[in-house]
N, C-alpha and C positions, 0 to 999 in steps of 0.2 A: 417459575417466572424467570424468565430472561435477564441477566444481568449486565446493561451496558460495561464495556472496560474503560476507563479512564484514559483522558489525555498526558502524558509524562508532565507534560505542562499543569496540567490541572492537577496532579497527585504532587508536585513544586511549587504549588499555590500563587503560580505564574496567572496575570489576569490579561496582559497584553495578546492581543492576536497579530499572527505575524501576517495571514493572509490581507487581515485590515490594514498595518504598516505599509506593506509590497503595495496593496493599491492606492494607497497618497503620496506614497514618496519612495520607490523602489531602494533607490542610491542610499537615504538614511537609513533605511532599515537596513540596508544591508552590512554599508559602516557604522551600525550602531554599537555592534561589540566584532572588532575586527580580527578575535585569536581565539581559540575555543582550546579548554584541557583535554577534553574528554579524548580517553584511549579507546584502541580497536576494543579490548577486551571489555572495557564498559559497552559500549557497543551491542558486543556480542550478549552482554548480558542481558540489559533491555529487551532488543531482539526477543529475545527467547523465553522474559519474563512477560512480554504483551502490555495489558493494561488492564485488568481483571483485577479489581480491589481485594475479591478474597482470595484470586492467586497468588496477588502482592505481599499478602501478611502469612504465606507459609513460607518457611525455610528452601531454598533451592535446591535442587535435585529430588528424590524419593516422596518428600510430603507434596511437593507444590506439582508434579505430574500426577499424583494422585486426584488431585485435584483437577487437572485436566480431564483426566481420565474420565471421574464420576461425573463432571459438566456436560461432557463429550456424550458420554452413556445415559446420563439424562434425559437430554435433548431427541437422541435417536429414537431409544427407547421408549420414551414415557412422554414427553411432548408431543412430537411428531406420531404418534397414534392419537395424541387429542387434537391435533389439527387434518388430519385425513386418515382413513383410512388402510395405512401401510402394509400390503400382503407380507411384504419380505424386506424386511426390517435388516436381514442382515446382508442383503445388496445396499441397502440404503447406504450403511457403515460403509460397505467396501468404495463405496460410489465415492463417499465423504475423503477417505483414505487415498482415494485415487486424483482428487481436487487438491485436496492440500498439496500431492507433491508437484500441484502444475500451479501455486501460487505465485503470480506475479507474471501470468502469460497469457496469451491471446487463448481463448477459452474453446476448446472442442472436443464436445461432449461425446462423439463417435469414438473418437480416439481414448477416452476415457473412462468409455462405460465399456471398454470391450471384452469379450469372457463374460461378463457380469449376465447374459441370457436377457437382457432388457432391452425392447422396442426404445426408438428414439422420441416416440413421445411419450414413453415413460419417463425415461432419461429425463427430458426435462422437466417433466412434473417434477420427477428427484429433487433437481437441480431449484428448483421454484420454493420446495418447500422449504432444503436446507437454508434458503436465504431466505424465507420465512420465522425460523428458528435461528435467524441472527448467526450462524456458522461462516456460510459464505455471502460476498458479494462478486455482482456482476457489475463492475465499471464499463458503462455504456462507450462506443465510440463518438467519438464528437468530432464536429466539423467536417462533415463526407461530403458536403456541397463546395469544400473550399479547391480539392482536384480531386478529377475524375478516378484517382489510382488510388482515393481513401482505403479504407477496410469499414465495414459496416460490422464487424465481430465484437462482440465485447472479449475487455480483459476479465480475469480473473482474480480473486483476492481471498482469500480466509478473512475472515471480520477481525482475528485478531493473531499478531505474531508468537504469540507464545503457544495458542493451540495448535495454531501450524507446524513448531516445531515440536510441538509434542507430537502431533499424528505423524511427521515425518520421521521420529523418531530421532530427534538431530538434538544435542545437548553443545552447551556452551566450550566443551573437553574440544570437539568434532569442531565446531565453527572454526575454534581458534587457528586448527592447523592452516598450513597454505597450500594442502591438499588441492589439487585441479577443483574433483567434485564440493567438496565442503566451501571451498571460493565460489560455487555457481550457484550454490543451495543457499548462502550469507545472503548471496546479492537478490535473489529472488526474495527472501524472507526480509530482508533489508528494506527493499520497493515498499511491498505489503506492510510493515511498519509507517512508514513513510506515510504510506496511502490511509493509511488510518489515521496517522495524527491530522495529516490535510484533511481529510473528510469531518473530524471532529472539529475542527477548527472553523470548516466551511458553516457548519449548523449553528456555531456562535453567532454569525455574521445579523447582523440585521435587516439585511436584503436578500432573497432570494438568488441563491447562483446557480449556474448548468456545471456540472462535474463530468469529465470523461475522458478519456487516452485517444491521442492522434497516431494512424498507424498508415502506413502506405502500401501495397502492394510492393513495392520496392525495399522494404525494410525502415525506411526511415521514421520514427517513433517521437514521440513523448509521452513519457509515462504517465503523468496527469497533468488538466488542464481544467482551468478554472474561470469560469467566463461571467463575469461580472450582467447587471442590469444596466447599465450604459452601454453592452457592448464590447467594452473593456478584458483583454483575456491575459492570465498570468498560466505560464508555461514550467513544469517542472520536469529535471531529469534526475534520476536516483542512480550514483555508481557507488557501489563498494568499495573503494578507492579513496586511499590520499590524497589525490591529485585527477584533476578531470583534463583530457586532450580535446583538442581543436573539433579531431573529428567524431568525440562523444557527441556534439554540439549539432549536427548536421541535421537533425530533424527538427531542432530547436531553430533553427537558421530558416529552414526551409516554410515553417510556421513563420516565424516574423514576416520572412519576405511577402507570406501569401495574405496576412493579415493587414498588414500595413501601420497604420495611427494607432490600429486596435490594438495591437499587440505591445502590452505594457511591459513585459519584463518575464525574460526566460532566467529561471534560477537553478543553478545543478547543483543540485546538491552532492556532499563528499564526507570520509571520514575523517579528512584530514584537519586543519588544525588553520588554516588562514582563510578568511576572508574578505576579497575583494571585490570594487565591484567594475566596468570599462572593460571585461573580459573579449567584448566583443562589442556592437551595437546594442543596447539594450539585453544584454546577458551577461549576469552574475554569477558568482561563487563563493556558497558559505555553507559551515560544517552542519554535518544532520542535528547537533545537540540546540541550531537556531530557533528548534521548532518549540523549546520548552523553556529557553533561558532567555531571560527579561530583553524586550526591545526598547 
């Protein structure tokens, strides 16, 4: 049996939701708590811890990957032959293996499955069951009707941060440095954190919402977006970073513009430590630890 991971917030005994706050009152919520403690290395830790209750209560390092490990091995092995068929169980893994190091990116399963000897409508079968088996998700694209230079791709995501960085093989030791790659591998595993607690937080809601990533042909991005029953759309960008620049903002801009009324409030989120909110027209900035600590 599948075990949901937990929201930080929910294992904090947090009951506020932040996606509910942002939609009545962007600006209070954002100045509700205007300074956050939390270090990179906390951070880092979460990150890599996910939200997996029984990964939560083993010790970090050697027990709690084990734990990965047997989940991981579970799932492939022993579920996933009770949900289809599986001839070749150890393409599936390497498939899985091959997903996780593209967590937090526009999703293409060509480029993914390649070597692996698998037709592309295998591939996706793959790719169908593992997010049947709760490993991965596809974060659909949203809003391709708003310009003609959308992307219609989904992103990609591991269902939860700590698995990811176990198939990635990436440990808290590796995050910390300020290594080029270990800084690109943070920030992708970072998103996918991110994208999880939003997604949990979504399904609290008492209204039905559309969940997806806005991406352009041109590069211009946001990383999730969250589109209310009114029509109402809230806008997120995730950087790894202390401090977010102008032109972090630029697909978040680009959204507002195209949206108009509808566009409630872009939030970027940071590792950093202040919280404001007038950053721009209706876009904010507050630390990732908002998503757990009381509003």
């Amino acid at each position: 049996m599948t075990i949901w991971p937990l929201s930080q917030g929910e294992i904090g005994g947090v009951e506020e939701n932040l996606l509910e706050s942002l939609h009545h009152n962007p600006v209070a919520a954002v100045d509700a708590i205007p300074a956050s403690t939390t270090t990179r290395a906390e951070y880092v830790d979460r990150v890599c811890a996910g939200g997996f209750p029984l990964a939560l209560k083993r010790t970090a390092g050697a027990s709690r990957n084990r734990w990965f490990d047997d989940y991981v091995r579970q799932s492939v092995e022993r579920d996933a032959v009770e949900l289809a068929r599986i001839q070749q169980r150890e393409a599936l893994g390497k498939l899985l293996d091959r997903l996780a190091g593209r967590t937090g990116q526009v999703l293409n399963l060509t480029n993914a499955g390649e070597g692996l000897g698998l037709s592309l409508s295998t591939l996706q079968d793959y790719a169908t069951l593992l997010e049947d088996l709760f490993l991965i998700e596809r974060l659909p694209a949203w809003g391709k009707t708003l310009r003609k230079r959308a992307v219609s791709s989904p992103k990609l995501h591991v269902i939860d941060s700590g698995v990811a960085a176990r198939l990635m093989r990436i440990s808290p030791e590796k995050l910390a440095t300020l290594e080029p790659t270990a800084l690109t591998e943070f920030g992708n595993l970072l998103e996918t954190f991110v994208v999880g607690e939003l997604r949990k937080q979504a399904s609290w809601l008492d209204e039905p919402v559309t969940l997806g990533h806005w991406r352009t042909h041109d590069d211009d991005e946001v990383d999730y977006v969250v589109e209310f029953a009114d029509g109402g759309v809230l806008a997120f960008e995730i950087k790894a970073n202390e401090s977010i620049g102008k032109s972090d903002f630029k697909g978040m801009r680009k959204l507002r513009d195209a949206l108009g009324d509808r566009f409630i409030a872009g939030i970027g989120f940071i590792t950093g430590t202040r919280s404001y909110s007038g950053y721009d027209d209706r876009i904010h900035v507050m630390p990732v630890d908002r998503l757990w600590q009381r509003v």
